[in-house]
C-alpha positions in Angstrom: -44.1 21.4 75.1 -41.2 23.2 73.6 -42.4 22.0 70.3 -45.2 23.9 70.1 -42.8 27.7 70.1 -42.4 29.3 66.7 -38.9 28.7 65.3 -37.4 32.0 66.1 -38.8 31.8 70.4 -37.5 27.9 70.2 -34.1 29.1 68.9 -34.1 32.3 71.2 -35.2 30.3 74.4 -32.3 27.6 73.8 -29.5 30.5 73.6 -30.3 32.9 76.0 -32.0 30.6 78.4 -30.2 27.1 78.0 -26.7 28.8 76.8 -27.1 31.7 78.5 -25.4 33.7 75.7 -26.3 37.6 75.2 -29.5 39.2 73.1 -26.5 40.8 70.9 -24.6 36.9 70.7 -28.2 35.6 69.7 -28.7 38.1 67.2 -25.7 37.5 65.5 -26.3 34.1 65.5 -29.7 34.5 64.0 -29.3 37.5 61.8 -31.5 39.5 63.5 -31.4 42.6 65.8 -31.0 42.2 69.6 -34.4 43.7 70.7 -36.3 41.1 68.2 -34.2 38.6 70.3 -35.5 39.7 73.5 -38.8 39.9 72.6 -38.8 37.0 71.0 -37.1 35.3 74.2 -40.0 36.6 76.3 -42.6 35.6 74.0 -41.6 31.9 74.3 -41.5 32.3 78.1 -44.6 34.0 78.4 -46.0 30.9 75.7 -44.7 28.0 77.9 -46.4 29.6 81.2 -49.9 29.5 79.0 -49.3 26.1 77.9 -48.3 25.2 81.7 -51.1 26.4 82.4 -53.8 24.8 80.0 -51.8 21.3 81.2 -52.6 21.9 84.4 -56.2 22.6 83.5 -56.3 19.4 81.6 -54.6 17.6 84.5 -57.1 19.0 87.2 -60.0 18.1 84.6 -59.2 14.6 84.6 -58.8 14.6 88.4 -62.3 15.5 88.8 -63.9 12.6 87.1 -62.0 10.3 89.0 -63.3 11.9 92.2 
């Protein structure tokens, strides 16, 4: 699932969600300023809610033409 995030959400997701290190930490890390951080951070949380979603579609698709 995590796969499917751009480089930049990946890598923001990881630190500031897994590490739980700062935007401004993450942007120095990634050479880039702290508000692309944070909007890339919510982008990627924001993508894995979608493709929750479109599982869960897919799941409850299959589901039905078993019943």
């Amino acid at each position: 699932m995590i796969a499917r995030l751009d480089v930049l959400c990946r890598s923001a997701l990881v630190i500031c969600g897994l590490e739980r290190r700062s935007a401004y930490e993450a942007a120095a890390l990634l050479g880039i300023d702290p508000a692309g951080v944070e909007g890339a951070y919510w982008a990627a949380i924001e993508s894995l809610e979608v493709i929750r979603c479109e599982q869960f579609q897919q799941q409850n698709d299959s589901a039905a033409v078993y019943n």
